[in-house]
MIDOSE-1310 file (N, C-alpha, C; in nm, 2 decimals, decimal comma, always signed):
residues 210
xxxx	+4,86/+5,78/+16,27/+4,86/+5,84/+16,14/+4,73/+5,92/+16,12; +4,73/+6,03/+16,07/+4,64/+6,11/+16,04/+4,55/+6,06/+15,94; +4,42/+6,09/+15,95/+4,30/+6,02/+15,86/+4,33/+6,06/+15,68; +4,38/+6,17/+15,68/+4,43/+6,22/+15,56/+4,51/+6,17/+15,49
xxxx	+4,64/+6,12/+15,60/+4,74/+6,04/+15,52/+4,70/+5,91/+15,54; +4,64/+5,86/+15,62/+4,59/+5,71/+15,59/+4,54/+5,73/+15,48; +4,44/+5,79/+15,44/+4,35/+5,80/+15,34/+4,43/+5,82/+15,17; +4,52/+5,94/+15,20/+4,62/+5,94/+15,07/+4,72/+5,82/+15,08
xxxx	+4,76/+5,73/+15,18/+4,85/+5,64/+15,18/+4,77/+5,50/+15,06; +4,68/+5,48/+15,10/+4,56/+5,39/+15,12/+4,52/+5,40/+14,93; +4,55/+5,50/+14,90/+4,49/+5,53/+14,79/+4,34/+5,53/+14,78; +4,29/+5,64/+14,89/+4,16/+5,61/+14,88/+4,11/+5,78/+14,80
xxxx	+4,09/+5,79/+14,69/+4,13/+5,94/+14,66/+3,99/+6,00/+14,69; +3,88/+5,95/+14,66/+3,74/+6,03/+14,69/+3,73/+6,05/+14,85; +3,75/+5,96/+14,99/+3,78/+5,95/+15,05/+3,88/+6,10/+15,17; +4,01/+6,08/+15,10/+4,06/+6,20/+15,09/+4,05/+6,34/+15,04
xxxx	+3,98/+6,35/+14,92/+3,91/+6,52/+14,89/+3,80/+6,52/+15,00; +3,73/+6,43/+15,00/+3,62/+6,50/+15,15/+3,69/+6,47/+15,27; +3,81/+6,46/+15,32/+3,87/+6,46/+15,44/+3,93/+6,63/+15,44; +3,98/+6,66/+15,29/+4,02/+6,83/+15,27/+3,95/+6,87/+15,33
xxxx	+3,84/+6,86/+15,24/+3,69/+6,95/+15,24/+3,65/+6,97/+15,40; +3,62/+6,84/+15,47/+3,58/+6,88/+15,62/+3,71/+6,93/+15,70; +3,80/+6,92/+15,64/+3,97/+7,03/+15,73/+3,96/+7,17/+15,70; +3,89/+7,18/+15,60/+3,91/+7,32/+15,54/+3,78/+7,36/+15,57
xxxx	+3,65/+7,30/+15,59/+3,52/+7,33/+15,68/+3,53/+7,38/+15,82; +3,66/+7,31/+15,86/+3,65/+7,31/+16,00/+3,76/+7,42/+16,05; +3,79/+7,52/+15,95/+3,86/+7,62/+15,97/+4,05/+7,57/+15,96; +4,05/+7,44/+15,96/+4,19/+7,37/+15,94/+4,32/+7,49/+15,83
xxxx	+4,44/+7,49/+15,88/+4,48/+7,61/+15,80/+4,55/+7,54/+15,63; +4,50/+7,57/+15,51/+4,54/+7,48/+15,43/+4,69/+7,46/+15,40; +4,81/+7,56/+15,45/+4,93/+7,45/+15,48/+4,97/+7,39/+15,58; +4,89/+7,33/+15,64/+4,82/+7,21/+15,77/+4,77/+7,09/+15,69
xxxx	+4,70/+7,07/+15,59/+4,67/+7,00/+15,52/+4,79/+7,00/+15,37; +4,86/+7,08/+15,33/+4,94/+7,04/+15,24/+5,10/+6,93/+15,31; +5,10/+6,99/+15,45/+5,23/+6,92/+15,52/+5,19/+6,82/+15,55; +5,04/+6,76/+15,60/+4,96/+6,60/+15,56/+4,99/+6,54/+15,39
xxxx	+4,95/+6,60/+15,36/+4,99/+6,54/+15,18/+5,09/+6,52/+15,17; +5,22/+6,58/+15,20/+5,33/+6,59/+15,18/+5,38/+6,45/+15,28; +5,30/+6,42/+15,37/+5,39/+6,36/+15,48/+5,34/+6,19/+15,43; +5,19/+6,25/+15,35/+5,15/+6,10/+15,28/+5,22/+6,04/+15,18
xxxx	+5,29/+6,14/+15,10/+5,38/+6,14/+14,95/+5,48/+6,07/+15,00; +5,51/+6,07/+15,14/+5,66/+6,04/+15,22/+5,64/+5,85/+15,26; +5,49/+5,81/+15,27/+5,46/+5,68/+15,29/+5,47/+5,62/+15,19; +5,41/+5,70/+15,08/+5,38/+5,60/+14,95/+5,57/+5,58/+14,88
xxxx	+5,63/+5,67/+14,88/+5,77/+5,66/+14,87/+5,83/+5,54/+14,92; +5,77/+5,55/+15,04/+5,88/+5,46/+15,14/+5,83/+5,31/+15,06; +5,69/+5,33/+15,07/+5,61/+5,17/+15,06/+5,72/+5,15/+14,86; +5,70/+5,24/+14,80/+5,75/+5,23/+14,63/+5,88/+5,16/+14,71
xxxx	+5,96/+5,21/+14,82/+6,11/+5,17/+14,78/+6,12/+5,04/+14,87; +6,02/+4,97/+14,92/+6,03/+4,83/+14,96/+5,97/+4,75/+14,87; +5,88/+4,79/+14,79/+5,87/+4,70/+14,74/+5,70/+4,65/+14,72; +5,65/+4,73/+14,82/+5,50/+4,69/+14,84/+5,37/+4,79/+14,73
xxxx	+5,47/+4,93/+14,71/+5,43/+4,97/+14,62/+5,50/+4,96/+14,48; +5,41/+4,99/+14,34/+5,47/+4,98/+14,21/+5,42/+5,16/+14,17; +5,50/+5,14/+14,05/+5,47/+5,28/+13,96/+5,31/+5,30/+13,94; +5,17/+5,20/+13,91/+5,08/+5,27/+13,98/+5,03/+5,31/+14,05
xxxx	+5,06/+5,32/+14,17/+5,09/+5,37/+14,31/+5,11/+5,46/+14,32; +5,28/+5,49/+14,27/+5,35/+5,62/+14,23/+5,25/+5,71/+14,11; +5,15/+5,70/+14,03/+5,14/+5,79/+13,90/+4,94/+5,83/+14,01; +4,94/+5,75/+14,11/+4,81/+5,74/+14,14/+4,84/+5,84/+14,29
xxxx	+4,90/+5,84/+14,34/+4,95/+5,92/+14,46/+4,98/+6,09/+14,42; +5,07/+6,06/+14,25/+5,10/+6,20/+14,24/+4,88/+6,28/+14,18; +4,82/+6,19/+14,10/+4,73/+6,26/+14,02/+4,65/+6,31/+14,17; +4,67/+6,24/+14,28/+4,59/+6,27/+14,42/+4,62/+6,43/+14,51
xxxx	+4,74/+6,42/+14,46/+4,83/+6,54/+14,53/+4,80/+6,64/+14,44; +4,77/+6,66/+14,33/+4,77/+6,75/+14,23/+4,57/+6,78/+14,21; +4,54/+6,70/+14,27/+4,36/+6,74/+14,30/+4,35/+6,77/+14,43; +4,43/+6,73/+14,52/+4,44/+6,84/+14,65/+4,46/+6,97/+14,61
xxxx	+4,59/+6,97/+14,58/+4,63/+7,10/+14,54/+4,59/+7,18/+14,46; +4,48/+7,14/+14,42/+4,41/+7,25/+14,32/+4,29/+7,30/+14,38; +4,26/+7,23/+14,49/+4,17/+7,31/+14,61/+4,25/+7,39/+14,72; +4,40/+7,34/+14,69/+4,40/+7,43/+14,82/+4,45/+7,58/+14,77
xxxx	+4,53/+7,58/+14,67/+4,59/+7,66/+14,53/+4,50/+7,81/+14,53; +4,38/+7,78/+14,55/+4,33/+7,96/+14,58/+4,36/+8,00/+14,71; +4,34/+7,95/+14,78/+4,33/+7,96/+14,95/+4,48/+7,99/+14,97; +4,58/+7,94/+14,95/+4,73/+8,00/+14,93/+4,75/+8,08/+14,87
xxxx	+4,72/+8,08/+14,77/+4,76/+8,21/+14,67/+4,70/+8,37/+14,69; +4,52/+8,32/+14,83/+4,55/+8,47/+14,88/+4,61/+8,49/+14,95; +4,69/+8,38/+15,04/+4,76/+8,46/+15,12/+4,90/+8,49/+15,07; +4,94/+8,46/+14,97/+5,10/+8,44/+14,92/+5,08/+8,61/+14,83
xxxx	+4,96/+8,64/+14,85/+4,93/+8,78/+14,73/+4,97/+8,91/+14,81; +4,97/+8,84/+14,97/+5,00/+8,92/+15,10/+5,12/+8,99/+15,06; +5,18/+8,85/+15,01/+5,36/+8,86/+15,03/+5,43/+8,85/+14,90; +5,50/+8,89/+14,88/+5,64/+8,87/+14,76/+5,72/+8,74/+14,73
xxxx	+5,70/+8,72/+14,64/+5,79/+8,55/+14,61/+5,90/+8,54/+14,70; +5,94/+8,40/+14,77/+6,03/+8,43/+14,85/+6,17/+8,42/+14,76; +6,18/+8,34/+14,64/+6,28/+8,35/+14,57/+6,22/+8,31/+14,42; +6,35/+8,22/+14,34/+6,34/+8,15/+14,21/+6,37/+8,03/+14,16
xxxx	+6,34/+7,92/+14,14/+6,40/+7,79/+14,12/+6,32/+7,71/+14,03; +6,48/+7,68/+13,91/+6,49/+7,63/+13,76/+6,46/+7,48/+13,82; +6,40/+7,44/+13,82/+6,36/+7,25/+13,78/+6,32/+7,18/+13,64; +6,40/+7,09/+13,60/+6,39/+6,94/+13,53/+6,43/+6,88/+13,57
xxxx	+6,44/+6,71/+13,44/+6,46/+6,62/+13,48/+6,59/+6,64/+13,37; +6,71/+6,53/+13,41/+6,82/+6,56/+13,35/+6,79/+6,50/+13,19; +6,91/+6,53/+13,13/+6,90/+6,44/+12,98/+6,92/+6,31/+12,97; +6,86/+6,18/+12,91/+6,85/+6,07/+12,92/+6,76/+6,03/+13,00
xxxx	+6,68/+6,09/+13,15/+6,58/+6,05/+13,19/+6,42/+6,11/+13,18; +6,31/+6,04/+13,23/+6,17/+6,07/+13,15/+6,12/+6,08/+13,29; +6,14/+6,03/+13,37/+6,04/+6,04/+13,49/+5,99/+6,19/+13,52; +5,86/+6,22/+13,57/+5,85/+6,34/+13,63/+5,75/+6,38/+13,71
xxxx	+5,73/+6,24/+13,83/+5,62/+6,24/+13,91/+5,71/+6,32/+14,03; +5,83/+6,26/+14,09/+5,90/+6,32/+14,17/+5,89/+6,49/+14,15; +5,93/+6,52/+14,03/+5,95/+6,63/+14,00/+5,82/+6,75/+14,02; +5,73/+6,67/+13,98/+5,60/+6,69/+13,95/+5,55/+6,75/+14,11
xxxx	+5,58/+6,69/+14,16/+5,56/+6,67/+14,35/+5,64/+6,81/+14,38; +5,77/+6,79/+14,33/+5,88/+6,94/+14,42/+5,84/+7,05/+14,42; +5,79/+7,05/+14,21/+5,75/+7,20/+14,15/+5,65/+7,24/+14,24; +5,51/+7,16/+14,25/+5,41/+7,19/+14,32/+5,41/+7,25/+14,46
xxxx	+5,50/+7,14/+14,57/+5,55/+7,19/+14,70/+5,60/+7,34/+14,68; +5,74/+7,35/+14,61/+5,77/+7,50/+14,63/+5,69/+7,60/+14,55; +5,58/+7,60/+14,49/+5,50/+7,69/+14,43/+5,43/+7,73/+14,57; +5,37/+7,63/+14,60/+5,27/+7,67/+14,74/+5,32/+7,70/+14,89
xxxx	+5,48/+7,71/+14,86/+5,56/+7,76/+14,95/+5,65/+7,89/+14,94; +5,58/+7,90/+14,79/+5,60/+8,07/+14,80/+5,67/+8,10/+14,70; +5,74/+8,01/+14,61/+5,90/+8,02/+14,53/+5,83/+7,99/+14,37; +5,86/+8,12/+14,29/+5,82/+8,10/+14,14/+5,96/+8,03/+14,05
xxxx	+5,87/+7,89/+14,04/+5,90/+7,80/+13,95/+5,89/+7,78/+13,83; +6,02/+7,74/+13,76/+6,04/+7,73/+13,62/+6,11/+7,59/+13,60; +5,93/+7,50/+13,54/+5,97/+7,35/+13,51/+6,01/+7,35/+13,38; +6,14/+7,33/+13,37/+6,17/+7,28/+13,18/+6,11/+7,13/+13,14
xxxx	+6,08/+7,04/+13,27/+6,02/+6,99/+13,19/+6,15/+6,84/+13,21; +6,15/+6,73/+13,09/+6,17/+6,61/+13,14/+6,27/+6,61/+13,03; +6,40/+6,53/+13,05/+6,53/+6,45/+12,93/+6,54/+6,61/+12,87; +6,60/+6,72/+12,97/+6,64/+6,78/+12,92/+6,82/+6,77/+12,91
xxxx	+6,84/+6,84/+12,79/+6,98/+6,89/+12,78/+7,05/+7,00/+12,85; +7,15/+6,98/+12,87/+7,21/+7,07/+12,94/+7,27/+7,22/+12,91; +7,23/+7,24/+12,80/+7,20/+7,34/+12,76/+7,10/+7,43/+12,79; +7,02/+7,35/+12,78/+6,85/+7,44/+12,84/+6,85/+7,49/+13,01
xxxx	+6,94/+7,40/+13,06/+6,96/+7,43/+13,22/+7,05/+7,56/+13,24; +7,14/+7,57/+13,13/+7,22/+7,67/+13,09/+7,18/+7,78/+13,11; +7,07/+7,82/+13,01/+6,97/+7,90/+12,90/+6,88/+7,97/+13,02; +6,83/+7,86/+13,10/+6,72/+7,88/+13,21/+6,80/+7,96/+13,29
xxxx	+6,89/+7,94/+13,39/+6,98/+7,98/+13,46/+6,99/+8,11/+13,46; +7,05/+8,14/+13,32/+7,10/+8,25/+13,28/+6,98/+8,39/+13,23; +6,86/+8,32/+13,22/+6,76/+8,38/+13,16/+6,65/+8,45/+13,31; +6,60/+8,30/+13,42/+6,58/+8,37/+13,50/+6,62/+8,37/+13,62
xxxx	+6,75/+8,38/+13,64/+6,85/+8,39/+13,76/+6,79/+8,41/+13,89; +6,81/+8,22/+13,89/+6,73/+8,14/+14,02/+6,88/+8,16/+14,12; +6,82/+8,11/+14,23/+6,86/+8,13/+14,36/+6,91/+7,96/+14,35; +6,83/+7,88/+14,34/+6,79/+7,77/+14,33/+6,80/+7,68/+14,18
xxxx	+6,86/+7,59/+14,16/+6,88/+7,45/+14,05/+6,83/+7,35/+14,07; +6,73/+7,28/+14,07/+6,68/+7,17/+14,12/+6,65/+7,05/+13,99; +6,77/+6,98/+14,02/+6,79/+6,86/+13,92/+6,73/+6,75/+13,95; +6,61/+6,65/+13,86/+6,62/+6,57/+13,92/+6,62/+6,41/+13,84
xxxx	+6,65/+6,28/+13,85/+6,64/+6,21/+13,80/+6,67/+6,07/+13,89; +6,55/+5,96/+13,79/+6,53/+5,86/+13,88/+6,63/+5,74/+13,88; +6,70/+5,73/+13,68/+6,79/+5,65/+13,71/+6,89/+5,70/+13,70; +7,02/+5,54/+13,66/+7,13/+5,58/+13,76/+7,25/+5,65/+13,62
xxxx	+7,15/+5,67/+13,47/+7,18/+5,71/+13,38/+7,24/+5,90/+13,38; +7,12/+5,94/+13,47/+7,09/+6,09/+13,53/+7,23/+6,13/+13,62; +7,29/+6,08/+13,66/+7,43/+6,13/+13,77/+7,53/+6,20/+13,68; +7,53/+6,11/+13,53/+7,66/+6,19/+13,45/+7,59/+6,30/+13,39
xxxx	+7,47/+6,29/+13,38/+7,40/+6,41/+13,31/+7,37/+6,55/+13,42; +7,36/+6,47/+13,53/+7,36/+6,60/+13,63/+7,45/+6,67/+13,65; +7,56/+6,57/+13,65/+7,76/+6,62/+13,63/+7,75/+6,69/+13,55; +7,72/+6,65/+13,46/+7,78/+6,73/+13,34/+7,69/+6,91/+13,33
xxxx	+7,55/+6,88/+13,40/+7,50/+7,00/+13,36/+7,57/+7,11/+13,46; +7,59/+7,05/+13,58/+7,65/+7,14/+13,68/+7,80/+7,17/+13,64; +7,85/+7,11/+13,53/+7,98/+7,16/+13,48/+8,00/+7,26/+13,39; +7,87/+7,24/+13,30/+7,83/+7,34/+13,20/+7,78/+7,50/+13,28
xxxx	+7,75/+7,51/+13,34/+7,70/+7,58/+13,42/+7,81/+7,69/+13,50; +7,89/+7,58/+13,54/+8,02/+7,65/+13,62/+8,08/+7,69/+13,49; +8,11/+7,63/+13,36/+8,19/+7,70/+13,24/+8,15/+7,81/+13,20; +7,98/+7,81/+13,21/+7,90/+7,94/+13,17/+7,92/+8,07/+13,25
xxxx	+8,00/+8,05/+13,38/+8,03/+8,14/+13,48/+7,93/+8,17/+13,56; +7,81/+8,08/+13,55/+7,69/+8,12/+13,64/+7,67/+8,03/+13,77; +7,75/+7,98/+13,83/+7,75/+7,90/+13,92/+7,76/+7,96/+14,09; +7,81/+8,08/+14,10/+7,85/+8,14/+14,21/+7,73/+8,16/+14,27
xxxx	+7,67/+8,23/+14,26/+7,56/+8,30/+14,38/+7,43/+8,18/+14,37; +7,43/+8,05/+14,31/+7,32/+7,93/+14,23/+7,35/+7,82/+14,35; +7,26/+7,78/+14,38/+7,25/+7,65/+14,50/+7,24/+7,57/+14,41; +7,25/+7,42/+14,42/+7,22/+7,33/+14,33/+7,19/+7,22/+14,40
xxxx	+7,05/+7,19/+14,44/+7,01/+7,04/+14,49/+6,96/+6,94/+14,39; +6,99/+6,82/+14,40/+6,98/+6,69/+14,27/+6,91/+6,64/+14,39; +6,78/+6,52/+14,31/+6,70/+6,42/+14,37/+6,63/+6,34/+14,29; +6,58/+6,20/+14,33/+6,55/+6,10/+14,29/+6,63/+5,99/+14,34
xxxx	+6,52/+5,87/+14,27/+6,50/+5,78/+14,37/+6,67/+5,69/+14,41; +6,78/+5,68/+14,36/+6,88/+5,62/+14,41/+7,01/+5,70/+14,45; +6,95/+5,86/+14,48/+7,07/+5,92/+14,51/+7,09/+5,97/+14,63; +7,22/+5,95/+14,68/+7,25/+6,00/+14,82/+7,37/+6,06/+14,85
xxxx	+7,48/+6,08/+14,92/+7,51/+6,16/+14,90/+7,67/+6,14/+14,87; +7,71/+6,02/+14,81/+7,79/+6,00/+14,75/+7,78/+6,05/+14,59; +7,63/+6,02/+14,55/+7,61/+6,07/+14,44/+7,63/+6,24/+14,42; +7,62/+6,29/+14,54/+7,60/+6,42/+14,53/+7,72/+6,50/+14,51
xxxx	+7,86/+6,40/+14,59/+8,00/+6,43/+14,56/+8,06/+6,45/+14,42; +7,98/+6,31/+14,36/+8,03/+6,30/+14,22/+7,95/+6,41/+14,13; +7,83/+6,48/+14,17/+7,78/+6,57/+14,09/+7,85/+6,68/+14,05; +7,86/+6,76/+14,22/+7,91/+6,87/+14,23/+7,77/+6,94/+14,26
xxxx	+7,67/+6,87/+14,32/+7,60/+6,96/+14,40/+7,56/+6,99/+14,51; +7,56/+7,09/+14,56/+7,51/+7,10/+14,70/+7,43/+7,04/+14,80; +7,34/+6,98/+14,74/+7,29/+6,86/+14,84/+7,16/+6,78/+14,77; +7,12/+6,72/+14,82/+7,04/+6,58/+14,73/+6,92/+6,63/+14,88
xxxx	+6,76/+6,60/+14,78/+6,70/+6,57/+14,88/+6,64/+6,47/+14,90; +6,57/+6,39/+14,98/+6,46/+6,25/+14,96/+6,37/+6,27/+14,94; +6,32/+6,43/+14,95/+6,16/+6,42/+14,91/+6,13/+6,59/+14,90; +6,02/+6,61/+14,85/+5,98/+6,77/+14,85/+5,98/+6,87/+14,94
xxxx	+5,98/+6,80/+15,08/+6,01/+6,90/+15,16/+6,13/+6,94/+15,20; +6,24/+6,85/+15,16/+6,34/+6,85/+15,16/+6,46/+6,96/+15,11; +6,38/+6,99/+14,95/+6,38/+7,08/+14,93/+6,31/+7,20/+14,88; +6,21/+7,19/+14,98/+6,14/+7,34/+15,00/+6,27/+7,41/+15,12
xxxx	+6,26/+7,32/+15,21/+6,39/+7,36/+15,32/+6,53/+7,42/+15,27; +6,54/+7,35/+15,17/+6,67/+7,40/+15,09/+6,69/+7,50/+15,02; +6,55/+7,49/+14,94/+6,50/+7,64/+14,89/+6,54/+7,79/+15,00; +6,43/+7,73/+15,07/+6,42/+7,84/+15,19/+6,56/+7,89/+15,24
xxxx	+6,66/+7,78/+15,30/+6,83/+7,80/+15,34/+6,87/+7,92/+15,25; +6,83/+7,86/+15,12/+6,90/+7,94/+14,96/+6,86/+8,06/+15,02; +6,75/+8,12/+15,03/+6,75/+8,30/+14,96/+6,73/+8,31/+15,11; +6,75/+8,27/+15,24/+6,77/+8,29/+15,39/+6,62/+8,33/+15,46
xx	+6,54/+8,23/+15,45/+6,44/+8,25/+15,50/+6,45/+8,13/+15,57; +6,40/+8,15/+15,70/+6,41/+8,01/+15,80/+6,25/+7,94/+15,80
């Protein structure tokens, strides 16, 4: 395991900003160190879903990723100034659920992967997913929720959606913590991820960039 994600696994967060700092000293390229962060987000997950980690863990792992990312955040953004957004994708959390560390995690991943994001934000209605959709006509839908309350609300937004007639040219990936891909049948979406890179990849599929 890399000293970075030991260190973000570990919860050691002062620890890990000066492991950045000497990666990004040492000429390290900073989405080299975001795909470390990402791969540490992937341990503390795994550890939350046995059991060994709790929701402190989880609220302590995301505030870690989000002070990385705000060092690396200039350093990408000159190079992303190079280039043109690679596409667009609408993210919340569905209606009835609050969580938005997962989410919190996605938005960030696909921002520094190139894709301008529009978070509505947490227990929204399906209306607003409507509203957004139609307002800034994403490539990408990215639903997400942690309980098992969020599947009819995901249904349902992706049904509203298809009524609104805006469903055709729109990907729709759903994610959080107990969905797979039976859930994903009963949605009506395109695919479920397990984690942010998941769907940066999916992102990327969407507007055909490999």
């Amino acid at each position: 395991m890399h000293k970075l994600v030991e260190a973000m696994a570990n919860m050691k967060e002062q620890e890990a900003l000066a492991i950045v700092d000497e990666l990004l000293a040492q000429g390290e390229a900073p989405q080299k160190i975001l795909d470390l962060s990402s791969e540490a987000m992937q341990v503390v997950g795994d550890r939350y879903q046995k059991g060994t980690y709790f929701l402190p863990e989880l609220v302590m792992s995301g505030e870690m990723l989000h002070k990385i990312g705000e060092v690396l955040k200039p350093k990408l953004a000159a190079k992303q100034a190079e280039s043109k957004k690679l596409g667009t994708v609408v993210l919340g959390t569905v209606r009835g659920d609050i969580h938005d560390i997962g989410k919190d995690v996605v938005g960030f991943m696909l921002e520094v992967n190139g894709f301008e994001v529009h978070d509505l934000g947490i227990d929204q209605p399906e209306e607003n997913f409507v509203a957004a959709v139609r307002d800034h006509k994403p490539q990408v839908l990215a639903l997400s929720g942690f309980l098992s309350v969020a599947f009819d609300s995901m249904k349902s937004t992706i049904e509203q959606i298809e009524a609104a007639g805006l469903r055709k040219d729109l990907k729709v990936i759903i994610g959080g913590g107990q969905i797979d891909d039976t859930v994903r049948k009963y949605t009506g979406a395109d695919a479920y991820g397990d984690d942010a890179m998941a769907a940066v990849a999916f992102a990327k599929e969407a507007v055909g960039v490999r």
